[in-house]
C-alpha positions in Angstrom: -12.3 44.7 13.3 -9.0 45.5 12.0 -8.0 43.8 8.7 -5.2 42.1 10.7 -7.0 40.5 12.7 -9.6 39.2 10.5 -6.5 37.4 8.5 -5.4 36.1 11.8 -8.8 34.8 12.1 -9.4 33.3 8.3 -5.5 31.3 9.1 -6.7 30.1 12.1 -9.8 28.7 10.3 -7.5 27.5 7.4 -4.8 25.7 9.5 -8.1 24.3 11.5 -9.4 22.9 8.1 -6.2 21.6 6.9 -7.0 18.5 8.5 -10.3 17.7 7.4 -9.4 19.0 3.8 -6.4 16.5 3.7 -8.3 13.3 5.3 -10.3 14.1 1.9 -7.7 13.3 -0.6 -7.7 10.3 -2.5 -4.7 8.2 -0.5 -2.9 4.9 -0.8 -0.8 2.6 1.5 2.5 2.3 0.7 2.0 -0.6 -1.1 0.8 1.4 -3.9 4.0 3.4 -4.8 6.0 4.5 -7.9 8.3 1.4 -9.1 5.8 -1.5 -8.0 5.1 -4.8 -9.4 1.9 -5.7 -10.5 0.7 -9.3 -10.7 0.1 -10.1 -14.4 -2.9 -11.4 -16.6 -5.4 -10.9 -12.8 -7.7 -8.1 -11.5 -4.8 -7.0 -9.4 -6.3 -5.5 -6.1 -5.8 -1.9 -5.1 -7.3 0.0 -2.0 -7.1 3.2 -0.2 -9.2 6.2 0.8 -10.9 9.5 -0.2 -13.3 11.5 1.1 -16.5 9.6 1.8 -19.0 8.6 -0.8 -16.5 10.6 -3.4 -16.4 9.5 -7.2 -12.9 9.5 -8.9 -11.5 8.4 -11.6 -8.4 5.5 -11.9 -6.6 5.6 -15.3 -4.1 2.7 -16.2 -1.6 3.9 -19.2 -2.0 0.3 -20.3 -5.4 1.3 -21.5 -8.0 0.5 -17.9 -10.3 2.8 -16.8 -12.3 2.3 -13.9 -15.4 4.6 -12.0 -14.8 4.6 -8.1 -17.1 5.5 -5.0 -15.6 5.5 -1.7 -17.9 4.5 1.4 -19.7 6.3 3.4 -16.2 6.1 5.6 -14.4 7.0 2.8 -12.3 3.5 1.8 -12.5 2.2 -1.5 -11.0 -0.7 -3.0 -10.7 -1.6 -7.1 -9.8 -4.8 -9.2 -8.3 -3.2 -12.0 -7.1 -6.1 -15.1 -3.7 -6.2 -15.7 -1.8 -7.7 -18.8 0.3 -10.1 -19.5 3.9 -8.7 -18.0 6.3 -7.1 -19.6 9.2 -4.2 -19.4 7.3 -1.4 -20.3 6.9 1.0 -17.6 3.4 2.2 -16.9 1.6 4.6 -15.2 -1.6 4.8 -12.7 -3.7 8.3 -12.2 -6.0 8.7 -9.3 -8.4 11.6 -10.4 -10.7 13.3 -7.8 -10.5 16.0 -5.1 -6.8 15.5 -5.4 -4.6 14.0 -8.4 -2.0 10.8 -7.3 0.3 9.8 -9.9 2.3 6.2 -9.6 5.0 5.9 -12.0 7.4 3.2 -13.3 4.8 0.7 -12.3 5.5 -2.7 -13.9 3.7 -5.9 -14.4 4.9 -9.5 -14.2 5.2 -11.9 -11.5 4.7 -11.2 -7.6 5.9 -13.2 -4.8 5.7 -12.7 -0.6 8.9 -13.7 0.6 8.6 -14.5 4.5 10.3 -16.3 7.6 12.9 -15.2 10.0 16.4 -14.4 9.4 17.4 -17.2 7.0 14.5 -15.6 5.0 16.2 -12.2 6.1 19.9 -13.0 5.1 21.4 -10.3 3.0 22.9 -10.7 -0.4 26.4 -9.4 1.6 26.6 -12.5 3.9 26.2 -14.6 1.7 28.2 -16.9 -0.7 29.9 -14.9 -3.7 28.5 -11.8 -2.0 31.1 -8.8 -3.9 30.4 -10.6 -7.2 26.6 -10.7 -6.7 26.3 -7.4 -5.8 28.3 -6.0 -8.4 26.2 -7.6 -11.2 22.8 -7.0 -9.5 22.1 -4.6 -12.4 18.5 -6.1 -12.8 16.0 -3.2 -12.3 13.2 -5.0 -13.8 13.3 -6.7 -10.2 11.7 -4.4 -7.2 11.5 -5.1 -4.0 8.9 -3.9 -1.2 11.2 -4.4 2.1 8.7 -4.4 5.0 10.3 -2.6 8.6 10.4 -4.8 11.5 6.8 -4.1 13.2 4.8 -5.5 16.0 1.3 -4.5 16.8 -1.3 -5.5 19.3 -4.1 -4.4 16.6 -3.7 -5.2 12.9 -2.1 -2.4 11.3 -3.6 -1.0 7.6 0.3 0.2 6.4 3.9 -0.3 7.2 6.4 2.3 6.7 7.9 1.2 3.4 8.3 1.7 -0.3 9.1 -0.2 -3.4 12.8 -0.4 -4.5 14.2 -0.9 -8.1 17.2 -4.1 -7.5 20.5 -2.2 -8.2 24.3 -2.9 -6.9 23.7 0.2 -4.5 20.1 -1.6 -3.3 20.9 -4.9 -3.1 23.2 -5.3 -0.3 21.0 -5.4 2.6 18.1 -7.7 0.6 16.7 -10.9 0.9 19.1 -13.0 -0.5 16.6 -16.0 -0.9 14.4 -13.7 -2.3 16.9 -12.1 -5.0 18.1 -15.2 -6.0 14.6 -16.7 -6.4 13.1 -13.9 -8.8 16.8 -13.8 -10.6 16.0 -17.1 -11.7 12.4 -16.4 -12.0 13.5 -13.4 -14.5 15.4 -15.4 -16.6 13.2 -17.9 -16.8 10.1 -16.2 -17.5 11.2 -12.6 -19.2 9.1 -10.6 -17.0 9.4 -8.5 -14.1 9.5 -9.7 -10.6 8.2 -8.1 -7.8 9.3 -9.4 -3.9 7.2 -8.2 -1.1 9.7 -9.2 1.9 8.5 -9.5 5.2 10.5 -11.4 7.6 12.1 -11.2 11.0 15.0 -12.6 12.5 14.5 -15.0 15.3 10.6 -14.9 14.5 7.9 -17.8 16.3 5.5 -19.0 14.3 2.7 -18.3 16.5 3.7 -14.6 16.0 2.5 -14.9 12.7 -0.9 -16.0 12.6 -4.0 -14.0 12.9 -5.9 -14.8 16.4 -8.8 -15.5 14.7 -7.6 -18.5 12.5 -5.7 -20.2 15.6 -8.6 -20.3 17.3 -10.6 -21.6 14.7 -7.9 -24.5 13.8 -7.2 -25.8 17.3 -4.8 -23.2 18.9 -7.6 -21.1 21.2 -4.6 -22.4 23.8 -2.7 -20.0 22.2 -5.6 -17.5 22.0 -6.0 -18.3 25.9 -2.2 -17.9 26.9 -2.6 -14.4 24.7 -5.5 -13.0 26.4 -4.1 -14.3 30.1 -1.1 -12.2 29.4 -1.6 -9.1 27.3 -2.2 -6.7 29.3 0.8 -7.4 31.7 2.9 -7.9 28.5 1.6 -4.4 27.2 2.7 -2.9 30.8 5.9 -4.0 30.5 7.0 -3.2 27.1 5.5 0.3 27.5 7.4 0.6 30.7 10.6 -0.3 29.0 10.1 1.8 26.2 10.1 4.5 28.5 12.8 3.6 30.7 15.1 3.0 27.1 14.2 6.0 26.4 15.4 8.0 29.8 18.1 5.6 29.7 19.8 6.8 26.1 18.8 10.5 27.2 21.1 10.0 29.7 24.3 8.9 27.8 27.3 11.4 27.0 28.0 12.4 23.9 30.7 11.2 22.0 31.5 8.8 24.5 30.9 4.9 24.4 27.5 3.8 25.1 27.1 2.1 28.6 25.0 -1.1 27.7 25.4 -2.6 31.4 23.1 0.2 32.8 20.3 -0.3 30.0 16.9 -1.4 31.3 15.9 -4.7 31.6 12.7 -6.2 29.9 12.1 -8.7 32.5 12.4 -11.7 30.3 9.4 -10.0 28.4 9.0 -12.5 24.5 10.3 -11.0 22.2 8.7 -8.8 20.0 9.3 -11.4 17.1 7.5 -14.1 19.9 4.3 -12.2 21.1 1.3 -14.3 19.6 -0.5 -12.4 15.9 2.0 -9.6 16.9 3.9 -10.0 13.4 0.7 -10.8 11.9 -0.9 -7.8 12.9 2.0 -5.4 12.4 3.8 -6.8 8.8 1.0 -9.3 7.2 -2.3 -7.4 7.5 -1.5 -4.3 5.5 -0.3 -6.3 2.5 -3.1 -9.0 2.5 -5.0 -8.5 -0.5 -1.9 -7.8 -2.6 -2.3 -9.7 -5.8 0.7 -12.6 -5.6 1.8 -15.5 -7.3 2.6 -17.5 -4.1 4.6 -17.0 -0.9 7.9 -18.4 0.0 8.5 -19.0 3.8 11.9 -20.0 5.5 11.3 -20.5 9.4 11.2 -23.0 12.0 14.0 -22.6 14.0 12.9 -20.6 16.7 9.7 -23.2 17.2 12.6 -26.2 17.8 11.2 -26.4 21.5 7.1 -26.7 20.5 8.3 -28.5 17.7 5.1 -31.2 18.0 3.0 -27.8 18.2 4.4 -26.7 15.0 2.9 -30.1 13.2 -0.2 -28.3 13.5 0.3 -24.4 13.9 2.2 -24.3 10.7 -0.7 -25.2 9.0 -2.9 -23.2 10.5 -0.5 -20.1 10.1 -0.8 -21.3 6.0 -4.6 -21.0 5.9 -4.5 -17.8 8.4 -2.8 -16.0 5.1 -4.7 -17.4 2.7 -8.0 -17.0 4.2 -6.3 -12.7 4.3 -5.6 -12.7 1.2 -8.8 -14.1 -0.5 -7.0 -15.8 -3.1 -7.4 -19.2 -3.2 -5.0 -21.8 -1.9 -2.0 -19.9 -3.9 1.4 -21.5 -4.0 3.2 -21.9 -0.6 6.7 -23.1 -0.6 9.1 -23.7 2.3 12.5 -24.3 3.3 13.3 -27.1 6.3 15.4 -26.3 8.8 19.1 -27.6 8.1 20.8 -29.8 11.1 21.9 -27.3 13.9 22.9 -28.7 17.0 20.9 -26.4 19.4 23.9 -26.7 21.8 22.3 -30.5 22.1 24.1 -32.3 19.6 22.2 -35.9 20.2 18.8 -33.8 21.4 15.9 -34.5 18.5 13.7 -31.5 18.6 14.8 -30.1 15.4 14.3 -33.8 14.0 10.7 -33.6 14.9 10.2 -29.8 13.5 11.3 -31.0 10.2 9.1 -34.0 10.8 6.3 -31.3 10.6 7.5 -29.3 7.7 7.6 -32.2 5.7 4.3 -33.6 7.2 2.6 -30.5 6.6 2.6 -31.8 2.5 0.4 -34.2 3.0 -1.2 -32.1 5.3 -1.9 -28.6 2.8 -2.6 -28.7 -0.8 -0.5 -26.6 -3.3 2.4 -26.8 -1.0 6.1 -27.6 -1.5 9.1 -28.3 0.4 12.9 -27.9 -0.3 15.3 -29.8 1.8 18.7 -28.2 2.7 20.4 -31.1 4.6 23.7 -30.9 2.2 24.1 -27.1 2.3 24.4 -26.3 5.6 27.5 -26.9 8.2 25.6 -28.1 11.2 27.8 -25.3 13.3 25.9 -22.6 11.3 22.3 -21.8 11.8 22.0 -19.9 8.9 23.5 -21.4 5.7 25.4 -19.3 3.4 24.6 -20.9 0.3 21.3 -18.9 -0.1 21.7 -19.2 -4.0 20.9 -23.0 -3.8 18.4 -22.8 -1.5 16.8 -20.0 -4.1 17.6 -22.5 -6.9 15.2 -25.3 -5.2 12.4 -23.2 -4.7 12.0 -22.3 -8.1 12.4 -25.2 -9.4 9.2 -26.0 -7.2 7.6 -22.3 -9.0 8.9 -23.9 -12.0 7.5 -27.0 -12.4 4.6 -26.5 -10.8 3.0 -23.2 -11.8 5.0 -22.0 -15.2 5.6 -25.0 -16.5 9.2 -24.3 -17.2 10.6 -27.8 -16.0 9.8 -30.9 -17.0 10.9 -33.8 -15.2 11.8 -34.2 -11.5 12.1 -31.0 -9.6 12.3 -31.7 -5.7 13.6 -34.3 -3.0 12.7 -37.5 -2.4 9.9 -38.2 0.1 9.2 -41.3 2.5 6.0 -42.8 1.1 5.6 -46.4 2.4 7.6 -49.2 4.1 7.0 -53.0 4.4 8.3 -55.7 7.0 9.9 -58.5 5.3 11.9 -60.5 7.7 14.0 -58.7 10.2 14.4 -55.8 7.5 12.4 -53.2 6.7 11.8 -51.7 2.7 11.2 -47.9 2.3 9.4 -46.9 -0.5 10.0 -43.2 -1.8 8.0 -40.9 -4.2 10.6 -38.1 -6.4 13.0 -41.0 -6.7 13.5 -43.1 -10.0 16.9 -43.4 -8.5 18.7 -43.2 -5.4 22.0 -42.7 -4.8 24.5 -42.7 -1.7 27.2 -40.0 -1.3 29.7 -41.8 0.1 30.6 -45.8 0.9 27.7 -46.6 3.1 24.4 -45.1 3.9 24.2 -43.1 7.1 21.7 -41.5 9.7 19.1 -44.1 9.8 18.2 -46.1 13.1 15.7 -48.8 13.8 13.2 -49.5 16.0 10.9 -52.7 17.3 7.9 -52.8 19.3 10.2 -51.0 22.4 10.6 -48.3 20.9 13.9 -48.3 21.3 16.0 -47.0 18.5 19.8 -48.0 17.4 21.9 -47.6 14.4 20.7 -49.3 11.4 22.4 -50.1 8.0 21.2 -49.2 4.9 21.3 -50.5 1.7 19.6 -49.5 -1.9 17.5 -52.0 -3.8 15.2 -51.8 -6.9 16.8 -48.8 -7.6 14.5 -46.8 -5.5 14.0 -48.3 -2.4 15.7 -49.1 1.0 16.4 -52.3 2.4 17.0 -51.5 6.3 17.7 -53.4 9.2 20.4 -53.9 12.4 21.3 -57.4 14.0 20.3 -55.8 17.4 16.7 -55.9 16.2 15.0 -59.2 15.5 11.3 -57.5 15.0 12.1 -54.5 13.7 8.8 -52.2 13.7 9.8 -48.7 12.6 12.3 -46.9 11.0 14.1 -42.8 11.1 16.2 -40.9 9.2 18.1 -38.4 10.3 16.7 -38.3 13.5 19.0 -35.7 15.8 19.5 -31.8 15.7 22.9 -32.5 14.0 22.3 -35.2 12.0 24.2 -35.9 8.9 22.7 -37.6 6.1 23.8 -38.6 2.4 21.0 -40.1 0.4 19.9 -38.4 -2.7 17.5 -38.4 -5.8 18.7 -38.4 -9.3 18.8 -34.8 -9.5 21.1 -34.7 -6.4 18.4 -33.5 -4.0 18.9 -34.5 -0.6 16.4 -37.0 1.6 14.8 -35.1 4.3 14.8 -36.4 8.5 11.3 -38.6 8.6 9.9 -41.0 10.3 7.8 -44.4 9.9 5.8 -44.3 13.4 3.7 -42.2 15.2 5.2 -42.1 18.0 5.0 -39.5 20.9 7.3 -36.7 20.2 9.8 -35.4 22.9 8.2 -31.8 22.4 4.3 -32.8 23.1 2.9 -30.5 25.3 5.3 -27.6 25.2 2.7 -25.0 23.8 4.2 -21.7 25.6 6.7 -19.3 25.5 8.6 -18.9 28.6 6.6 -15.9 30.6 5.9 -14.4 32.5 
């Protein structure tokens, strides 16, 4: 045989092994990249794979060393201690088969920062935008951006990587997030890492694992899912394909024709499909070692807003049950007063209803109210910075220990009948105060159910004395009680007094549980 051909031969073999001989080096998700944040003073998870049953070696420069097997499948996965944070930058070594080097790794404080797009909001729409973008200068402060990604199956990695904050980095970033481990930086001297994953527009249920809603009372959800898929995977790959032919066939250089693009016969949205987000943006970070999460969302779940009393919830436990960490710190944003082209409608009353219900409902939670920020014209507030400043005073307080004293908004707690008047009782208040001559946005209800404009007063210093002249038995009070509603009741510390309510009373929303489809 000539010699040609037998290195012919030996390249075709090689390019044939190629494959198997790089499934055996040692790998990592993306998660595990140069730049990254570690969680401080933890055994801070990392996973990946190898070839199977192979031993390596994992070398921290902060002085770890750890023996690793992979499985018989070849995944591995390591608790390796980390110290308490600082600036110095470290390095990991993977030594087997293959050697993987991650650089400029720090460690200090890590937080999932999640929602839809008032959790996505950049640093450039937002208040002050030039001037916070020119001083972002903070590159002890990385961020981990994750794409926008739906999957049917959970996913093990998103297509990603781990950024160093920067005026050229920052523009396009969370801006809740930013602002949040800003303060977090200068409050606790250590680095900050923010694993963003949000999506504009997002549902709730899109965001749950199916597992978990089953388990917590929303195998409706399950059921609507598993009537569906098929027909919903049908017509997505069909319009995939068809958006595909479709921008093959537009002329260069000239203006795209949008009134010819394909339809996706009114198709949810990507951002809607039930454990779609889950699958494709949550389940290839669970397991990261965080701090807490922050979540701003809501919105889009306006019409199943009595569904969201106990799907938001469950969505809660679905991540913590992923991430095997305990009941970490979860802290969320209400959703301001929006009209939802129904300026008297109540739905977004009742959502925020939930939110705040969901504190009684699951421990180690916290919620900031936004009802003073935010025109009621504009969905998405631009004063992201306070919003940031009210969660960490929640981080804060609660799990550094930085703030003493009162650090979030008043709550309802109790009321009492006396007469024809009503007395609320509030927790976070040693002191209310009205912004403005009268108190406004409550109503007032008897046994009719049958609400009208109340008047408010504050007595004790802490309490409300409510009542109306149209109401002889009054039964029930609500605050803030439409999709617009304004309201100016605040705490000492100038935080605002959320929508609530004193009844239990049916909501408007009970019994819408699905998306519009097919």
């Amino acid at each position: 045989m000539k010699k040609s051909t037998l290195n012919r031969i030996g390249l075709i073999c090689l390019f044939g092994l190629l494959p198997f001989l790089s499934n055996a080096d040692i790998k990592l998700p993306s998660l595990f990249g140069d730049n990254m944040v570690l969680q401080q003073n933890t055994k801070a998870r990392i996973w990946g794979s190898a070839e199977a049953n192979e031993k390596f070696k994992v070398i921290a420069s902060w002085g770890e060393e750890l023996d690793v097997i992979s499985d018989q499948s070849g995944k591995w996965a390591i608790e390796i201690p980390t110290t308490k944070g600082s600036y110095t930058p470290h390095q990991i070594i993977f030594k087997g088969t293959n050697v993987v080097y991650l650089r400029n790794v720090l460690i200090g404080e890590v937080w999932l920062c999640s929602g839809q797009s008032n959790m996505g909001w950049s640093v450039k729409n937002s208040n002050n935008a030039h001037q916070e973008i020119i001083t972002a200068n903070h590159p002890s402060i990385r961020f981990f951006h994750v794409p926008n990604t739906m999957a049917w199956e959970p996913q093990d990695d998103v297509n990603a990587r781990w950024e160093v904050c920067s005026p050229e980095t920052i523009v396009y970033k969370s801006a809740v997030a930013y602002f949040f481990g800003k303060i977090l930086l200068q409050e606790l001297d250590v680095p900050i890492g923010l694993v963003v994953s949000a999506w504009g527009g997002s549902g709730a249920q899109a965001w749950i694992d199916r597992e978990t809603a089953s388990k917590e009372g929303h195998q409706d959800i399950v059921d609507w899912y598993n009537t569906h898929e098929q027909k919903m995977k049908d017509i997505r790959f069909n319009w995939i394909k068809e958006t595909a032919v479709w921008r093959s066939n537009q002329k260069e250089g000239e203006p795209i024709d949008y009134s010819t693009r394909p339809s996706r016969q009114k198709l949810p949205g990507d951002n809607h499909i039930p454990f779609a987000l889950f699958n494709g943006m949550i389940n290839p970070l669970k397991g990261y070692s965080i701090k807490g999460a922050l979540w701003y969302q809501g919105e889009s779940n306006v019409q199943r807003a009595n569904q969201y009393r106990t799907l938001f919830p469950a969505m809660i436990k679905s991540w913590r049950n992923a991430w095997d960490q305990g009941d970490f710190p979860f802290y969320y944003v209400q959703i301001a007063p929006f009209h939802y082209n129904d300026y008297d409608g109540v739905k977004s009353a009742e959502l925020r209803d939930a939110q705040l219900k969901t504190l009684d409902l699951v421990k180690n939670t916290g919620m900031v109210s936004v009802t003073d920020i935010s025109p009621i014209n504009d969905i998405h507030p631009r004063g992201k910075q306070e919003v940031s400043r009210r969660l960490a005073m929640l981080a804060l307080h609660n799990d550094y220990k930085k703030l003493e004293g009162e650090y979030t908004s008043p709550v309802y707690s109790s009321h009492k009948v006396e007469g024809n008047k009503i007395i609320l009782s509030f927790d976070h208040a040693k002191e209310l105060k009205a912004k403005g001559a009268e108190l406004i946005g409550f109503t007032i209800a008897g046994k009719d159910q049958k609400f009208v404009k109340a008047k408010a007063e504050i007595v004790n210093g802490n309490q409300l004395r409510v009542w109306s002249d149209k109401v002889k038995k009054p039964v029930a009070v609500r605050h803030g009680w439409t999709n617009a509603a304004v309201m100016n009741l605040f705490n000492e510390i100038r935080l605002p007094l959320s929508s609530f309510k004193t009844d239990n009373w049916k909501d408007t929303t009970e019994g819408n549980i699905h998306l519009d489809f097919p």
